[in-house]
C-alpha positions as CSV (number, residue, x, y, z in Angstrom):
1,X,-20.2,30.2,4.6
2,X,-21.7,31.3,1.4
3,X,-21.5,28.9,-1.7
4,X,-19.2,30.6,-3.4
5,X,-16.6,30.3,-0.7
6,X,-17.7,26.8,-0.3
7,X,-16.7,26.3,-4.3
8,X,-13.0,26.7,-3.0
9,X,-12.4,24.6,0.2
10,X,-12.1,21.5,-2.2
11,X,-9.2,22.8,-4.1
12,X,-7.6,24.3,-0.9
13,X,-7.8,20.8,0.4
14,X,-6.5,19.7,-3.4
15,X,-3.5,21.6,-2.3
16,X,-2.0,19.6,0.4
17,X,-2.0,16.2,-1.7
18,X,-0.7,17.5,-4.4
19,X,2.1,19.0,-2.4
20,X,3.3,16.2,-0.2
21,X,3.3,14.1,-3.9
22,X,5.1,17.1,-5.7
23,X,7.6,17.1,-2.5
24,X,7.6,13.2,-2.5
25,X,8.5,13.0,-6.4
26,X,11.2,16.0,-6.3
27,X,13.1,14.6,-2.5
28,X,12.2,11.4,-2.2
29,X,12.2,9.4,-5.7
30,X,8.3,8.5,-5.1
31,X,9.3,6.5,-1.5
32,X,7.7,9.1,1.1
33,X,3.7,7.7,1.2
34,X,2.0,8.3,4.2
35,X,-0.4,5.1,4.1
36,X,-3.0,4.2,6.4
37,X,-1.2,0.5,7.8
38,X,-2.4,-2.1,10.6
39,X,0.5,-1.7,13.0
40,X,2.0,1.7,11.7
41,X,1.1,5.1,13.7
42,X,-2.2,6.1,14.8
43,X,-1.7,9.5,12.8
44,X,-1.6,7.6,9.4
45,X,-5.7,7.7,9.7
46,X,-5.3,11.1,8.7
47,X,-2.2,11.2,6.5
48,X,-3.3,8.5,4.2
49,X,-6.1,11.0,1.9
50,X,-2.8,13.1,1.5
51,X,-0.7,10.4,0.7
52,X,-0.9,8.9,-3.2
53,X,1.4,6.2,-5.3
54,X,2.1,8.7,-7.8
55,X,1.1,11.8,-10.1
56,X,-1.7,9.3,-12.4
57,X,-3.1,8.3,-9.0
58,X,-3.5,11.8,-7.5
59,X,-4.9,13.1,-10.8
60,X,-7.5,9.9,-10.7
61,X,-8.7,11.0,-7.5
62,X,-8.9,14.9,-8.1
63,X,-11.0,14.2,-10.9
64,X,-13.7,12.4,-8.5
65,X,-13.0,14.8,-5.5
66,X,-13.8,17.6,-6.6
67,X,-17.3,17.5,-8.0
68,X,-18.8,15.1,-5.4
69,X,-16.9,17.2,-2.5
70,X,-19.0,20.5,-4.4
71,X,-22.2,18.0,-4.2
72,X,-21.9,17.8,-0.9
73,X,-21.2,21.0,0.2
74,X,-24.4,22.0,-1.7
75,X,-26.0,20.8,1.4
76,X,-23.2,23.2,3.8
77,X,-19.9,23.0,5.1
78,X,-21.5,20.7,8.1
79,X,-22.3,17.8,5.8
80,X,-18.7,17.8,4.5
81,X,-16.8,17.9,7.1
82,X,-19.5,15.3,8.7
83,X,-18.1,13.0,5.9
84,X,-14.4,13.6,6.7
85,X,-15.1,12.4,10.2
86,X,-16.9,9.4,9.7
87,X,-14.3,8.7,7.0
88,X,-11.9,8.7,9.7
89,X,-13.9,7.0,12.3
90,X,-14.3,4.1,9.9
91,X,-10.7,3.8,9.3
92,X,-10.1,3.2,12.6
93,X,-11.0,-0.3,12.6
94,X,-9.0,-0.6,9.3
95,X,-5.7,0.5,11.1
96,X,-6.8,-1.8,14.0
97,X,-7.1,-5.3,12.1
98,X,-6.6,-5.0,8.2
99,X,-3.0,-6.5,7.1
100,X,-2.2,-4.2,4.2
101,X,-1.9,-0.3,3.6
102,X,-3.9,2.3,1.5
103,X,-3.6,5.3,1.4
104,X,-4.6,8.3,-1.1
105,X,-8.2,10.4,-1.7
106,X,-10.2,7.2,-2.9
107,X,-11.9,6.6,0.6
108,X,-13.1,10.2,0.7
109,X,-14.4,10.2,-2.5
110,X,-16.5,6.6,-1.7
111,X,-17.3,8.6,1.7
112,X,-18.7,11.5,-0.2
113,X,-20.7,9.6,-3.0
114,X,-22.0,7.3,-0.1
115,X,-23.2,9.9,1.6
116,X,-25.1,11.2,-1.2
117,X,-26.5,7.8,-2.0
118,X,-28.4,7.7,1.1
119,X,-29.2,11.3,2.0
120,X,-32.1,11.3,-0.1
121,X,-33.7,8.2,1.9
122,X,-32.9,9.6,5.1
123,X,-34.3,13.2,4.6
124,X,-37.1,13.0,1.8
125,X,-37.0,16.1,1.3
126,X,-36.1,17.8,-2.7
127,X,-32.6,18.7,-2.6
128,X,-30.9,15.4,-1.0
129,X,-33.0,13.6,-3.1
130,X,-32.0,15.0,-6.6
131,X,-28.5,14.7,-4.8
132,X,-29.1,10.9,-4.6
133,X,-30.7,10.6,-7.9
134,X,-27.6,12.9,-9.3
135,X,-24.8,10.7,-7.6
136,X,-26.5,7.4,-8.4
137,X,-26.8,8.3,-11.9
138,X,-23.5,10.1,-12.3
139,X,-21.3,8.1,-10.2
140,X,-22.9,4.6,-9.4
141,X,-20.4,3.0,-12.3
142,X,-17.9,3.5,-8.8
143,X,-20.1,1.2,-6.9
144,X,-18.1,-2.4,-7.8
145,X,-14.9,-1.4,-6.5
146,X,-16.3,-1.8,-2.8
147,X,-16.2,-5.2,-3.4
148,X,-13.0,-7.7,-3.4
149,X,-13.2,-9.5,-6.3
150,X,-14.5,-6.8,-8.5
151,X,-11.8,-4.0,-7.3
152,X,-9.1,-3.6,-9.5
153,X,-5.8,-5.6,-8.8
154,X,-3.6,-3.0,-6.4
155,X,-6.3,-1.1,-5.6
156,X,-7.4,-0.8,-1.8
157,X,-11.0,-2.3,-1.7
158,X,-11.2,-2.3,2.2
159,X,-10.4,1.6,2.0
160,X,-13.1,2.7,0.0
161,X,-15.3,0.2,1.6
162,X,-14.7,1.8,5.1
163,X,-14.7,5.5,3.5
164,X,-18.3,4.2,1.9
165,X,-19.2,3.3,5.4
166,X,-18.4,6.9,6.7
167,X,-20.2,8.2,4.0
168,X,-23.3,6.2,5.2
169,X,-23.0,6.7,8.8
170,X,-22.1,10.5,8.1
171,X,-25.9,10.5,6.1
172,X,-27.2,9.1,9.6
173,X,-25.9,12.3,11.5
């Protein structure tokens, strides 16, 4: 897929949050989330990046989305869609064990700019490094909240922390 097509698939994805939380706000008074949650259905591993606590945190998220999704889809459309799988795959122990729900964009935004953090390692080669050197420099101000007592209050360290981890084992593949 040329570039240029590529510049869109981020917004197209854009869409489908931002209509479940228009639909959520209009129907269901800000109630309908679709979190990822230890003992709730399988399928919330892939409803919770579409799922947000509100307008301010969807907007919060598009903001990041969007220029580290185009970052990675520099590389292709294999990359990215690399780093939405190993997102998921790391959530999977999160459903299995962790006692709280998360939900919303923030663990594929910490997949994306994980993956670009280590690309440039793994490949040596010019254009994943000045990726690297690009997200580090850009970005790396992001890095605290993958830890527990530096993550905001209400914020869901564990899901960017596992989205970080798909990130990095989406860099491996």
């Amino acid at each position: 897929m040329p570039l240029r097509q590529r510049f869109w698939l981020p917004l197209l994805i854009l869409a489908v949050p931002w209509a479940q939380e228009l639909v959520d706000q209009l129907f269901f008074g800000g109630q309908w989330n679709l979190p990822l949650a230890q003992g709730g259905p399988f399928w919330g591993i892939f409803t919770a990046p579409f799922s947000h606590s509100g307008f301010g945190h969807l907007i919060s998220n598009s903001i990041w989305f969007v220029p580290l999704s185009w970052l990675v889809l520099l590389r292709g459309l294999r990359p990215y869609f690399l780093v939405w799988s190993g997102v998921f795959l790391a959530s999977v122990p999160v459903w299995l064990v962790w006692p709280g729900a998360s939900h919303g964009l923030s663990g594929v935004i910490y997949g994306l700019l994980g993956y670009l953090l280590v690309i440039g390692l793994v490949e040596r080669k010019p254009l994943p490094i000045a990726l690297s050197v690009l997200a580090i420099t850009t970005y790396g101000g992001m890095l605290p909240a993958l830890v527990p007592f530096l993550s905001p209050p209400g914020v869901s360290w564990i899901g960017h922390a596992s989205g970080f981890a798909g990130g990095l084992l989406a860099s491996r593949l």
